[in-house]
C-alpha positions in Angstrom: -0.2 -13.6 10.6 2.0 -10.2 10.2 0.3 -7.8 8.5 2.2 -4.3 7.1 0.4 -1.4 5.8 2.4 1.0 3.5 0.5 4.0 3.0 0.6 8.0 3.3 0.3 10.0 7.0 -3.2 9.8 7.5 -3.7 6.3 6.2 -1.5 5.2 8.3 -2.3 6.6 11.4 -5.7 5.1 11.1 -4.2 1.6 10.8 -1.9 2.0 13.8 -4.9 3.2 15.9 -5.9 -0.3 15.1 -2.9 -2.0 16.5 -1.4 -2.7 13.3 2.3 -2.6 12.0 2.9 0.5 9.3 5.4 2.0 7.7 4.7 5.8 6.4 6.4 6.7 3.1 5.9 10.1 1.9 7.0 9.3 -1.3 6.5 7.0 -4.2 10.2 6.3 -4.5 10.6 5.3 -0.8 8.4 2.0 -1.9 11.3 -0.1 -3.4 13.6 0.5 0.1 10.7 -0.4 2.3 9.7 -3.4 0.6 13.4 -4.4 -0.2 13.5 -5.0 3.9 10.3 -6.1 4.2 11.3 -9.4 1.9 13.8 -10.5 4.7 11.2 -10.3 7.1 8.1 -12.8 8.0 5.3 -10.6 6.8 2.5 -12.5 5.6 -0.1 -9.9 4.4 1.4 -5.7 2.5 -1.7 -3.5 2.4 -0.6 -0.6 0.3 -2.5 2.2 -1.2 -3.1 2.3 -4.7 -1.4 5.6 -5.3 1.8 4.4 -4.3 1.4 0.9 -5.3 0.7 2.6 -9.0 4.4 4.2 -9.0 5.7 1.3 -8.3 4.1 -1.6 -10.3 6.9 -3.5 -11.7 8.7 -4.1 -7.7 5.6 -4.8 -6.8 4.4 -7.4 -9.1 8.0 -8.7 -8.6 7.0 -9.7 -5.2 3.5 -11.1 -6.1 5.1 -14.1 -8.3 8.3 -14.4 -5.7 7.6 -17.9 -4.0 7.1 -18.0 0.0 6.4 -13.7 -0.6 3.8 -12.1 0.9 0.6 -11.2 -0.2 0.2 -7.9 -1.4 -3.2 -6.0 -1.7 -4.1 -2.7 -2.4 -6.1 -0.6 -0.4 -8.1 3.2 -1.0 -5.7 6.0 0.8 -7.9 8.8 2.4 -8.9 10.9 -0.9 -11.1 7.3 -1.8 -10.6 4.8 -4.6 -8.5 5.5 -7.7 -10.7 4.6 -11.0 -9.5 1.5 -12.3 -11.6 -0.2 -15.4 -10.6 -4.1 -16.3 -7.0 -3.7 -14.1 -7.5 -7.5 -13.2 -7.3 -8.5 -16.8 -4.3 -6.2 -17.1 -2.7 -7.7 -14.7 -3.4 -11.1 -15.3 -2.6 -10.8 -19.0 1.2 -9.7 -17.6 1.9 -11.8 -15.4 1.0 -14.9 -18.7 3.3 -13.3 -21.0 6.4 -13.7 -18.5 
């Protein structure tokens, strides 16, 4: 399994420690160009933070319904996790009325 994480500096840094491939964006709008050559590639598993994963919701959900994509979860960056009440519901109820 290939496994990308997308996240700030310090984020990842800590994954790479790890072994794993990243990919820092320092940006919100850097998202769309990083995924758009990720989906070429064989990555099996995006871990993005939710800050940047928030600016950037429609690309994203784009590649959650895309057949054969990868999947895409998001993850805490260093300042913790963003406050998110009924979001599964949210997205769940988007995804129905396409």
């Amino acid at each position: 399994m290939k496994i990308l994480v997308i996240a700030d500096p310090k984020t990842t840094l800590a994954f790479a420690l790890a072994g794993i491939k990243t990919r820092t964006a320092h940006s919100p709008a850097e998202i769309p160009t990083i995924l758009q050559n990720v989906e070429g590639g064989n990555t099996d598993l995006i871990l993005i933070t939710e800050a940047l994963a928030e600016e950037n919701r429609k690309t994203i959900e784009r590649l959650i319904v895309e057949p054969g994509g990868p999947l895409i979860l998001e993850i805490p960056d260093t300042d913790g996790p963003r406050p998110r009440p009924a979001r599964v519901t949210e997205r769940i109820a988007s995804l129905l009325r396409r």
